[in-house]
N, CA, C and O atoms as a Tinker XYZ file with bonds, in Angstrom:
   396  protein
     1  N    -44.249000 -173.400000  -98.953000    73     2
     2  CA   -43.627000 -174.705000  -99.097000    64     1     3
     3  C    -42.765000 -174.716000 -100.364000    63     2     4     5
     4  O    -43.139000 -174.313000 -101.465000    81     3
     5  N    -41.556000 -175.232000 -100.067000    73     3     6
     6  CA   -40.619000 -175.461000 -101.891000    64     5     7
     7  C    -40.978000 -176.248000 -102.207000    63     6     8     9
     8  O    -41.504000 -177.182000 -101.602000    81     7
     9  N    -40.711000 -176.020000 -103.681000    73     7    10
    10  CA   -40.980000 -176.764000 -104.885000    64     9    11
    11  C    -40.419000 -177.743000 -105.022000    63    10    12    13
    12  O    -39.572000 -177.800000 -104.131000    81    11
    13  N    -40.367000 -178.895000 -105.854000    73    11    14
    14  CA   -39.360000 -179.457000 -106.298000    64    13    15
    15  C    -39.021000 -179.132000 -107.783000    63    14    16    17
    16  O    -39.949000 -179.288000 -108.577000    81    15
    17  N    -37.984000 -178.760000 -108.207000    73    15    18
    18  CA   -37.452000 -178.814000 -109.143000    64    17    19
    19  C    -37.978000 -178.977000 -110.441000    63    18    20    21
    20  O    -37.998000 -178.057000 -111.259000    81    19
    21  N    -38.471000 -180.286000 -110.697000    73    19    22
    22  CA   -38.832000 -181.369000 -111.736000    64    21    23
    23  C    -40.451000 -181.083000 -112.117000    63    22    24    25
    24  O    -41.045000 -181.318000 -113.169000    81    23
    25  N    -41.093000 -180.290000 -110.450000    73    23    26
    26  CA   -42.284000 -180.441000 -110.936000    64    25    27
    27  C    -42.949000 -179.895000 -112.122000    63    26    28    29
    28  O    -42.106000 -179.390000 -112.864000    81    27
    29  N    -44.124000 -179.805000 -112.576000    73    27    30
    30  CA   -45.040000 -179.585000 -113.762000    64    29    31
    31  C    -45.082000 -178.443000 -113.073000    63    30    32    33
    32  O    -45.036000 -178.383000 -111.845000    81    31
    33  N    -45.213000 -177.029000 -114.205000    73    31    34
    34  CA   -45.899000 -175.946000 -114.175000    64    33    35
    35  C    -47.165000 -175.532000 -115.115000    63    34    36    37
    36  O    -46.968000 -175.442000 -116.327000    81    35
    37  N    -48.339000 -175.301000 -114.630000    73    35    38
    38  CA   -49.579000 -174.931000 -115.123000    64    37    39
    39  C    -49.317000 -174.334000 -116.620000    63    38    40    41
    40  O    -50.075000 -174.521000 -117.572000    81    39
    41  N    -48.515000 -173.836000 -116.643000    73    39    42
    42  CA   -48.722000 -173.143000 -118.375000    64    41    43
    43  C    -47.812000 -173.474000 -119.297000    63    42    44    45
    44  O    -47.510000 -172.795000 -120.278000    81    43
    45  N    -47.162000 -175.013000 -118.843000    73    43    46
    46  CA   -46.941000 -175.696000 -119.838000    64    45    47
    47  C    -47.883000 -176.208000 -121.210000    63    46    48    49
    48  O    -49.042000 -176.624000 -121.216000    81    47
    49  N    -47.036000 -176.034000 -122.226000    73    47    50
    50  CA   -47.739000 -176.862000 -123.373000    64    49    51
    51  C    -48.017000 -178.380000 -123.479000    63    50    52    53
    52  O    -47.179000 -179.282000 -123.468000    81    51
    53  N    -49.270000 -178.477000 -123.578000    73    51    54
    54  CA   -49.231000 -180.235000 -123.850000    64    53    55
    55  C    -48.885000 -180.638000 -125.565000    63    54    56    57
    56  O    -49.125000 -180.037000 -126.613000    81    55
    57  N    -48.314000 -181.745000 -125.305000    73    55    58
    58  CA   -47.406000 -181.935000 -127.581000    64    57    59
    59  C    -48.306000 -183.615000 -126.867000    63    58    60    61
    60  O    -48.817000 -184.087000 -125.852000    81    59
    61  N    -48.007000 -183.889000 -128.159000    73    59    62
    62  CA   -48.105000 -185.539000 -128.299000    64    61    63
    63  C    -46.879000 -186.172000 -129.029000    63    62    64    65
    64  O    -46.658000 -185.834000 -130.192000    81    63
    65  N    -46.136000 -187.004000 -128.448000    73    63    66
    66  CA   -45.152000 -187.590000 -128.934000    64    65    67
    67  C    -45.379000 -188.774000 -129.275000    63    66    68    69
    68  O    -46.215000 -189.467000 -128.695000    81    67
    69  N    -44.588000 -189.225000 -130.375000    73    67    70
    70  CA   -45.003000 -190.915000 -130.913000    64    69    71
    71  C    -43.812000 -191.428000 -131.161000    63    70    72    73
    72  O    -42.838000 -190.829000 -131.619000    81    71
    73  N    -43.899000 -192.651000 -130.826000    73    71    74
    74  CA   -41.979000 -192.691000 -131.428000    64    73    75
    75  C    -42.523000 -194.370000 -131.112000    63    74    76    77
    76  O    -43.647000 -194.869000 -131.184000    81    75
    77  N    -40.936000 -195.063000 -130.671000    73    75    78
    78  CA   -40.800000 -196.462000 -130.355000    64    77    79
    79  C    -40.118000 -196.355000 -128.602000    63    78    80    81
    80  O    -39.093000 -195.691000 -128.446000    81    79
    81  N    -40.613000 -196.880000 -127.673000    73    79    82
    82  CA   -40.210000 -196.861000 -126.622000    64    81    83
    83  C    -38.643000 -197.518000 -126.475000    63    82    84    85
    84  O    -38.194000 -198.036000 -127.497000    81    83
    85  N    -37.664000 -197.524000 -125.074000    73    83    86
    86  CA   -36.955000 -198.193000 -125.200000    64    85    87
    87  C    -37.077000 -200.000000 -124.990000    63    86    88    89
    88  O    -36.118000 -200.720000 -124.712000    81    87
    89  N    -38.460000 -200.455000 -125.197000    73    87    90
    90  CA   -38.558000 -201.894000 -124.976000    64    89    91
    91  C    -39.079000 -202.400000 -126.505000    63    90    92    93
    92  O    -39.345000 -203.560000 -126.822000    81    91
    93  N    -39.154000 -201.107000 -127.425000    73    91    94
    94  CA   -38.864000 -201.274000 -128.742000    64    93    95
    95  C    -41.025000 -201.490000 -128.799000    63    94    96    97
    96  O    -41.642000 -202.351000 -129.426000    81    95
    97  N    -41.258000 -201.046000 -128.448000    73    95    98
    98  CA   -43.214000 -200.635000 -128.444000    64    97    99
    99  C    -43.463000 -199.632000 -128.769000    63    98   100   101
   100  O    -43.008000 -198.678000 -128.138000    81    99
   101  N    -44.466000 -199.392000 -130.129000    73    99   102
   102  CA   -44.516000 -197.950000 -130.443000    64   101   103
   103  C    -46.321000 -197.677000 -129.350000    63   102   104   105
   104  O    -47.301000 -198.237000 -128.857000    81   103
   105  N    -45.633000 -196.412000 -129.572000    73   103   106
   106  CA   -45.996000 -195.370000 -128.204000    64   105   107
   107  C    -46.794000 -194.071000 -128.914000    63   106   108   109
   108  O    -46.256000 -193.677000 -129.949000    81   107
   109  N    -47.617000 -193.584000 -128.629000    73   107   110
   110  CA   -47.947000 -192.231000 -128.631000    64   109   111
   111  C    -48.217000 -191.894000 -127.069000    63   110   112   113
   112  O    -48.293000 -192.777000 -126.215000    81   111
   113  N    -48.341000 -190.616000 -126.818000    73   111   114
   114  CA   -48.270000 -190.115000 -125.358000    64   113   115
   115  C    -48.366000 -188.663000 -125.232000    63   114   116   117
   116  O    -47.548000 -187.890000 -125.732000    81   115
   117  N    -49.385000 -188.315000 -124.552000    73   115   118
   118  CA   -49.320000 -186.609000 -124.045000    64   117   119
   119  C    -48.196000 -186.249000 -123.015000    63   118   120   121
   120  O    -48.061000 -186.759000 -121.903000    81   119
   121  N    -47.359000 -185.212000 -123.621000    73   119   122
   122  CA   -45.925000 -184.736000 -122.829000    64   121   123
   123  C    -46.232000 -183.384000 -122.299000    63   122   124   125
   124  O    -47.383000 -182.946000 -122.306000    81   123
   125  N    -45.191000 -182.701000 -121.830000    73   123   126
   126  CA   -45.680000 -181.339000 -121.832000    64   125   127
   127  C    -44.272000 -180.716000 -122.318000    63   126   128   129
   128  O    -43.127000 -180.850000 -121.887000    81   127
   129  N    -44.938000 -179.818000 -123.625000    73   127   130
   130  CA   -43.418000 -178.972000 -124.124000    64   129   131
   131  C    -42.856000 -178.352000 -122.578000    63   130   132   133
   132  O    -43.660000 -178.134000 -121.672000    81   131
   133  N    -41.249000 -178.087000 -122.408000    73   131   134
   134  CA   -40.403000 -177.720000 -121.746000    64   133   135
   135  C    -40.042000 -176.202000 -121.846000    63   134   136   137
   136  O    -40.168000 -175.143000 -121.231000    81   135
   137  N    -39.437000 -176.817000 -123.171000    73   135   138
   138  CA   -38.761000 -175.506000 -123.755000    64   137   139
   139  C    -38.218000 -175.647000 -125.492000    63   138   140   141
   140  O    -38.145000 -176.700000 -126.125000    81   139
   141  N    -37.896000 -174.314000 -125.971000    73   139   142
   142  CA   -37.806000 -174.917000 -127.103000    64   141   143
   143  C    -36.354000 -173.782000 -127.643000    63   142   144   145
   144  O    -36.147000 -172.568000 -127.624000    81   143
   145  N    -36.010000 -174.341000 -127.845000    73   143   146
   146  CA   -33.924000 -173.673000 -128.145000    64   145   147
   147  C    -33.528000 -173.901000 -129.370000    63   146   148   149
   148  O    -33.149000 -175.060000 -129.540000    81   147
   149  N    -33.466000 -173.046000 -130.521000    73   147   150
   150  CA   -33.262000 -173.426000 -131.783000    64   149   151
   151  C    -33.508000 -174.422000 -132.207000    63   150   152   153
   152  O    -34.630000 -174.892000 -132.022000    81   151
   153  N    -32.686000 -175.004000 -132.823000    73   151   154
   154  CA   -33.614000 -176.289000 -133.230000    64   153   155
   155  C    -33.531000 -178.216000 -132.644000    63   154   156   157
   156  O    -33.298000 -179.329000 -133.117000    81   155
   157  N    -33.974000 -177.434000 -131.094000    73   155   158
   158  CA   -33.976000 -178.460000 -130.004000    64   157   159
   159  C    -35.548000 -177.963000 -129.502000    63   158   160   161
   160  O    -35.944000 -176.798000 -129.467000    81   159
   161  N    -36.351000 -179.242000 -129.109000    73   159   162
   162  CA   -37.198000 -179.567000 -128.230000    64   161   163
   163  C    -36.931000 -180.157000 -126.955000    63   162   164   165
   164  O    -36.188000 -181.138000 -126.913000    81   163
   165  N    -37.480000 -179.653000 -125.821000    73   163   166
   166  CA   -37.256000 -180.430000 -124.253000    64   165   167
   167  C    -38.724000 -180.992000 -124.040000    63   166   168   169
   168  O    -39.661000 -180.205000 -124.173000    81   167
   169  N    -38.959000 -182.275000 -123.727000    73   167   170
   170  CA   -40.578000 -182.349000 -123.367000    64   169   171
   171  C    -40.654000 -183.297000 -121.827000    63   170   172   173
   172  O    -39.897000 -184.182000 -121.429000    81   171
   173  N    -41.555000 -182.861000 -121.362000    73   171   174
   174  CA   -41.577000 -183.739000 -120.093000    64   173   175
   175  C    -42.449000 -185.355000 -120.215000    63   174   176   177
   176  O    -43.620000 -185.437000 -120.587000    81   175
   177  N    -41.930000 -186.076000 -119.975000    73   175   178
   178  CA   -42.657000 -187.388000 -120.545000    64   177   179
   179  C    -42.543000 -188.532000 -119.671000    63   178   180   181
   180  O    -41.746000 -188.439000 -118.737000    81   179
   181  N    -43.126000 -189.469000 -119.801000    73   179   182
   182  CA   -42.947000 -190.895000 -118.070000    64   181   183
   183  C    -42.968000 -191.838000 -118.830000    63   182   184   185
   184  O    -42.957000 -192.801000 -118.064000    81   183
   185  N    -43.016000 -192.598000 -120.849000    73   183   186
   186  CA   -42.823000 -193.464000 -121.191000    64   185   187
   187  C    -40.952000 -193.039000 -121.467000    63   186   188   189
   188  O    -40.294000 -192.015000 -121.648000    81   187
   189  N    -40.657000 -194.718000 -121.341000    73   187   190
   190  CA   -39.149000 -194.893000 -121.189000    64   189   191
   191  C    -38.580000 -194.773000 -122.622000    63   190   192   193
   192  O    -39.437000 -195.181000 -123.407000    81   191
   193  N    -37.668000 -194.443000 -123.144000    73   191   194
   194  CA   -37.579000 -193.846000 -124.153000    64   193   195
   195  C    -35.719000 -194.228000 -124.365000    63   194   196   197
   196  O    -35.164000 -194.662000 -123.355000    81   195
   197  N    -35.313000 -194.146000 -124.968000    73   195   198
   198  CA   -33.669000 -194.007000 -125.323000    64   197   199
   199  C    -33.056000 -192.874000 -126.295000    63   198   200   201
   200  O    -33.585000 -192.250000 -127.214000    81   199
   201  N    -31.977000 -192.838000 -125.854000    73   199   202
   202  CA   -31.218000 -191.813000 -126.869000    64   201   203
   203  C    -30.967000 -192.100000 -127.955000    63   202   204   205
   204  O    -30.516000 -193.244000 -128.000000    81   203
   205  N    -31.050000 -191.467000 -129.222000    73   203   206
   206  CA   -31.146000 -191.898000 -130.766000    64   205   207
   207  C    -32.218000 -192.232000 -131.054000    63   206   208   209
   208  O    -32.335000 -192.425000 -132.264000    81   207
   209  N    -33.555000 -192.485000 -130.178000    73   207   210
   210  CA   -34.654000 -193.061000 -130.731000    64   209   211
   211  C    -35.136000 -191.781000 -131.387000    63   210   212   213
   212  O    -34.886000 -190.689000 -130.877000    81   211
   213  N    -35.997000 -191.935000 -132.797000    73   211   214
   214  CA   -36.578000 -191.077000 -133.306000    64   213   215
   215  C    -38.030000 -190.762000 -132.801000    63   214   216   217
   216  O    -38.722000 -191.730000 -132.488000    81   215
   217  N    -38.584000 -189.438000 -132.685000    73   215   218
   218  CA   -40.032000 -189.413000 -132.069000    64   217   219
   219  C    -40.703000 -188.390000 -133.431000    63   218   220   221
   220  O    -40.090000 -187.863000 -134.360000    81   219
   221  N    -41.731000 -188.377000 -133.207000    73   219   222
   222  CA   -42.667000 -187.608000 -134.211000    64   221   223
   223  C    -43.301000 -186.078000 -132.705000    63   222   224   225
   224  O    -43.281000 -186.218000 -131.482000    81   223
   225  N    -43.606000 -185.249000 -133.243000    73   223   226
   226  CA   -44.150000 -184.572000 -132.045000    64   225   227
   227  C    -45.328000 -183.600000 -133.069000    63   226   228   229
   228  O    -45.209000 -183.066000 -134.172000    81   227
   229  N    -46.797000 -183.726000 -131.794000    73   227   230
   230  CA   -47.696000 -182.607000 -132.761000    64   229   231
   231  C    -48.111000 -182.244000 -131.395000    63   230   232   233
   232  O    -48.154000 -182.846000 -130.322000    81   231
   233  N    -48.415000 -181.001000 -131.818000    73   231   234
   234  CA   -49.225000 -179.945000 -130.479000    64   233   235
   235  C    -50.858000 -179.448000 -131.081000    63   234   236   237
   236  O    -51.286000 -178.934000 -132.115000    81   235
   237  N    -51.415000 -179.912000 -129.838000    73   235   238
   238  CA   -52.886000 -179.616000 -130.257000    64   237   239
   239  C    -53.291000 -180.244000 -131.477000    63   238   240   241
   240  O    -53.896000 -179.396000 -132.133000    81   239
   241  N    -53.240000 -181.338000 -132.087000    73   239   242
   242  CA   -53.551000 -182.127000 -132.936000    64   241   243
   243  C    -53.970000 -181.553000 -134.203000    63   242   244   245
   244  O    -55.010000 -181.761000 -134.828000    81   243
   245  N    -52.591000 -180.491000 -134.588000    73   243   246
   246  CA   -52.346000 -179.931000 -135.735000    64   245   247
   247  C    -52.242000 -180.846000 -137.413000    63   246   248   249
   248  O    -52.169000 -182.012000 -137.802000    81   247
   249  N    -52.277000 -179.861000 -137.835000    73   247   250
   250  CA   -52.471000 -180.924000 -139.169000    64   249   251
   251  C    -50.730000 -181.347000 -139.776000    63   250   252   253
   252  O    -50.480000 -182.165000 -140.662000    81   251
   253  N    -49.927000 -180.691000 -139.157000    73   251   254
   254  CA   -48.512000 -181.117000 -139.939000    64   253   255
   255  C    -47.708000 -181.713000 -138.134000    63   254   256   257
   256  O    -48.235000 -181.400000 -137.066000    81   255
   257  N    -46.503000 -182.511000 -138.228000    73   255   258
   258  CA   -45.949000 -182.698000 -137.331000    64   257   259
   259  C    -44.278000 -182.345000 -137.392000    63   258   260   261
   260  O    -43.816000 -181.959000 -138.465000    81   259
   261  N    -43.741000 -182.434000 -136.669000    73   259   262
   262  CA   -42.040000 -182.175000 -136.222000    64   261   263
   263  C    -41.559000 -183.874000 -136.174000    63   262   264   265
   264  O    -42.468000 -184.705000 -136.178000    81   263
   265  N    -40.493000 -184.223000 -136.142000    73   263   266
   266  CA   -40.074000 -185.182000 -136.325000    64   265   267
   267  C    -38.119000 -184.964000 -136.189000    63   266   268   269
   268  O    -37.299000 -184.252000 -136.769000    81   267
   269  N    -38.047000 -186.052000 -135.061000    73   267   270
   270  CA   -36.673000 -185.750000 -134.472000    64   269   271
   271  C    -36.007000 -186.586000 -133.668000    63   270   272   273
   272  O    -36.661000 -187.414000 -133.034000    81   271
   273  N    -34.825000 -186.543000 -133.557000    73   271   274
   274  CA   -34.022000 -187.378000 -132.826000    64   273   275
   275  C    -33.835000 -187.325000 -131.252000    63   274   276   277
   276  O    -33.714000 -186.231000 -130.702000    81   275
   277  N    -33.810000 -188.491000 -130.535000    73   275   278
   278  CA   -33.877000 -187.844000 -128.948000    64   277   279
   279  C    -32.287000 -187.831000 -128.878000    63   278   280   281
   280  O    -31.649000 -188.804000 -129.281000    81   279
   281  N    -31.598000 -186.577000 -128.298000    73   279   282
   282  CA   -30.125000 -186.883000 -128.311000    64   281   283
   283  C    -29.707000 -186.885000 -126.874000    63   282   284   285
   284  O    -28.549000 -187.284000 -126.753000    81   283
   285  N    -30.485000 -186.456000 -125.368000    73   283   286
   286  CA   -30.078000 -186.596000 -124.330000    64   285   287
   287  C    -31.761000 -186.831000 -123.357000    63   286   288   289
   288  O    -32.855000 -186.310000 -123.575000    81   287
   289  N    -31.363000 -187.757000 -122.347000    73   287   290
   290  CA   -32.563000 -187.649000 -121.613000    64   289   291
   291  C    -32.030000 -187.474000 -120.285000    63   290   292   293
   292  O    -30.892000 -187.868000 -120.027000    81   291
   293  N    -32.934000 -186.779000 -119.211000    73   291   294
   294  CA   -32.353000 -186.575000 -117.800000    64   293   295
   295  C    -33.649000 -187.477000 -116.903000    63   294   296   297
   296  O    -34.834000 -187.143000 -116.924000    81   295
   297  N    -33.116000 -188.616000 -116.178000    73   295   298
   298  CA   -34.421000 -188.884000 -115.737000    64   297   299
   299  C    -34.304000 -188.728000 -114.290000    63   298   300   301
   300  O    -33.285000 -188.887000 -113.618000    81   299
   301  N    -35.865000 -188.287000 -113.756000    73   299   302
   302  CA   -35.963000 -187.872000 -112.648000    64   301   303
   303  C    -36.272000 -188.709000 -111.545000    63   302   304   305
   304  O    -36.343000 -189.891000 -111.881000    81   303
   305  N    -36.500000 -188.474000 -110.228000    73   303   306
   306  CA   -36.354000 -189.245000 -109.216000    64   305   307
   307  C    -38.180000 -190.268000 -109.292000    63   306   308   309
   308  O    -38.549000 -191.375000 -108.901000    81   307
   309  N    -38.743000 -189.285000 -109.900000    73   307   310
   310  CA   -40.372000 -189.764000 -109.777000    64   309   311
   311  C    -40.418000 -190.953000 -110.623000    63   310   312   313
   312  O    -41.219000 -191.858000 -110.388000    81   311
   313  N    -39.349000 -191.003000 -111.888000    73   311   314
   314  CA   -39.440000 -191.804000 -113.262000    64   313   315
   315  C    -39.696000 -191.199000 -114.078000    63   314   316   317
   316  O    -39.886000 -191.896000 -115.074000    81   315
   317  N    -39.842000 -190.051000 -114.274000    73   315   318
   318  CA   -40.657000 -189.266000 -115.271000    64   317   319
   319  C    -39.043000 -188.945000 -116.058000    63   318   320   321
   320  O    -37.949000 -189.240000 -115.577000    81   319
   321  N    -39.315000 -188.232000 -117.438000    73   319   322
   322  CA   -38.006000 -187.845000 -117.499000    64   321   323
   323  C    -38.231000 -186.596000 -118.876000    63   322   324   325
   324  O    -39.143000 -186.434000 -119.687000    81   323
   325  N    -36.564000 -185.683000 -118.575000    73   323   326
   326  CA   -37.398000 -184.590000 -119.372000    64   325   327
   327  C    -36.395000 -185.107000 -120.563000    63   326   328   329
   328  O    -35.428000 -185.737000 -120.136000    81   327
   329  N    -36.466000 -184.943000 -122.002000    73   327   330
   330  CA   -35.585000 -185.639000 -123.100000    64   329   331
   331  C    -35.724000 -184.418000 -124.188000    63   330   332   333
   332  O    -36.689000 -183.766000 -124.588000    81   331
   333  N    -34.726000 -184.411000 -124.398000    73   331   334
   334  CA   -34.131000 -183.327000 -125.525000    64   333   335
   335  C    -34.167000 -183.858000 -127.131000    63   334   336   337
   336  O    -33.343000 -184.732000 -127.404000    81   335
   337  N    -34.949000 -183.452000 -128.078000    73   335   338
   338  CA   -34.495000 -183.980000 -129.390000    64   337   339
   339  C    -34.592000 -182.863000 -129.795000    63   338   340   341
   340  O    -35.184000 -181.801000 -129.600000    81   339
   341  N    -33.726000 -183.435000 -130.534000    73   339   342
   342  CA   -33.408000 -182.622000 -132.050000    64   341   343
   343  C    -34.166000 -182.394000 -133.177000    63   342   344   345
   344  O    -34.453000 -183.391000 -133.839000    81   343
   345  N    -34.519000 -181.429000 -133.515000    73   343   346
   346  CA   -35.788000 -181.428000 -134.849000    64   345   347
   347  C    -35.092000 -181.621000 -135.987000    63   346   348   349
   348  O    -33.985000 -181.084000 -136.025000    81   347
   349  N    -35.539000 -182.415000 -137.184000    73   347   350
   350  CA   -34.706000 -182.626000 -138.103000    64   349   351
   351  C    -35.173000 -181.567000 -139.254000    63   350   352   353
   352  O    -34.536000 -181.546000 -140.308000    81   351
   353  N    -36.482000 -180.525000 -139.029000    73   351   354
   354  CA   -36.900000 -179.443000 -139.522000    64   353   355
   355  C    -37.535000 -179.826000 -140.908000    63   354   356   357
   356  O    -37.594000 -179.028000 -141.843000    81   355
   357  N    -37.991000 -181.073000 -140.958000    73   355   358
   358  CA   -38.828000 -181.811000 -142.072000    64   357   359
   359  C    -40.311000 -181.820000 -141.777000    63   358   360   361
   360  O    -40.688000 -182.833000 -141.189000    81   359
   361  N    -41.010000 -181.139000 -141.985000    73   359   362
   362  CA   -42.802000 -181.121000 -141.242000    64   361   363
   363  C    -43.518000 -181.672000 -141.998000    63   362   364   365
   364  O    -43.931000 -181.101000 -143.008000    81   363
   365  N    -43.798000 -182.763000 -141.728000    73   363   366
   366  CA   -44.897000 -183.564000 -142.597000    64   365   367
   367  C    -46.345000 -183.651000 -141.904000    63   366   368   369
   368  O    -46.718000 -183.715000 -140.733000    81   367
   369  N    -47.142000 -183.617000 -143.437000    73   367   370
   370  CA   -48.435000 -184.120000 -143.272000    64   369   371
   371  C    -49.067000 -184.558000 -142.647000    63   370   372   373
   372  O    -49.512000 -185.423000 -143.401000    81   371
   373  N    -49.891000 -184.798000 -141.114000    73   371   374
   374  CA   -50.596000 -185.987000 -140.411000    64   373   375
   375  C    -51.836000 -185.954000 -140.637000    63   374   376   377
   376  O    -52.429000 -186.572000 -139.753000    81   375
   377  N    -52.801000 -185.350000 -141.718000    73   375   378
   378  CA   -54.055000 -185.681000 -142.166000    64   377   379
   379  C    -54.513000 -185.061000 -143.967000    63   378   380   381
   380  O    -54.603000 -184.056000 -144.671000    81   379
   381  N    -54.648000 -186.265000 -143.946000    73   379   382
   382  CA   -54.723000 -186.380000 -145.583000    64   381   383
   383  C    -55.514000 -184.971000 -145.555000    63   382   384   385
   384  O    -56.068000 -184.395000 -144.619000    81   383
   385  N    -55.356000 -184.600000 -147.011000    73   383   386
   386  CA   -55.728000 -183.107000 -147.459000    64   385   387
   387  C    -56.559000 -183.625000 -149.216000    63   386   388   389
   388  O    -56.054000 -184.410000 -150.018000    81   387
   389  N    -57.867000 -182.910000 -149.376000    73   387   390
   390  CA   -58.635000 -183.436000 -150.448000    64   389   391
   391  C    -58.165000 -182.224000 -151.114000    63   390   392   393
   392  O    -57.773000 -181.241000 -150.486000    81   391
   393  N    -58.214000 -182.316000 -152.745000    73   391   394
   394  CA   -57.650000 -181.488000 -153.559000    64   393   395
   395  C    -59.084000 -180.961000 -154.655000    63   394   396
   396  O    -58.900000 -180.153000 -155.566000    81   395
């Protein structure tokens, strides 16, 4: 039987993205990394989202995160949609560290 296109493949990465939706609601959400192209992220995701919105992204609930601009989204027939940002290559902190 064919595929469709769009669908999920098993050995995708799951990230967590956080950002502000496009109805302006902040959001966190399990995505699944795409692909990753210099210093572009693709993630597969089903909250609605806009271009220019900024997102935060962590994989496996690492201790530092990525943080980036969405600059194109393609959305698919299901609603789901896959969105491209841009890493701004600034990795910050997401759990305090005792000294």
């Amino acid at each position: 039987m064919h595929e469709a296109k769009d669908q999920m493949r098993p050995n995708q990465v799951d990230i967590n993205v956080q950002g502000t939706d496009m109805f302006g609601a902040r959001f966190s959400e399990s995505a699944k990394l795409v692909s990753v192209v210099d210093s572009e992220v693709s993630v597969f995701m089903w909250r609605p989202v806009a271009e220019g919105a900024r997102v935060e992204l962590n994989c496996n609930k690492e201790s530092y995160s990525l943080k980036g601009q969405i600059v194109k989204i393609t959305t698919h027939l299901t609603g789901a949609q896959t969105v491209l940002v841009k890493i701004n290559w600034q990795i910050s902190e997401t759990l305090s560290v005792g000294n």
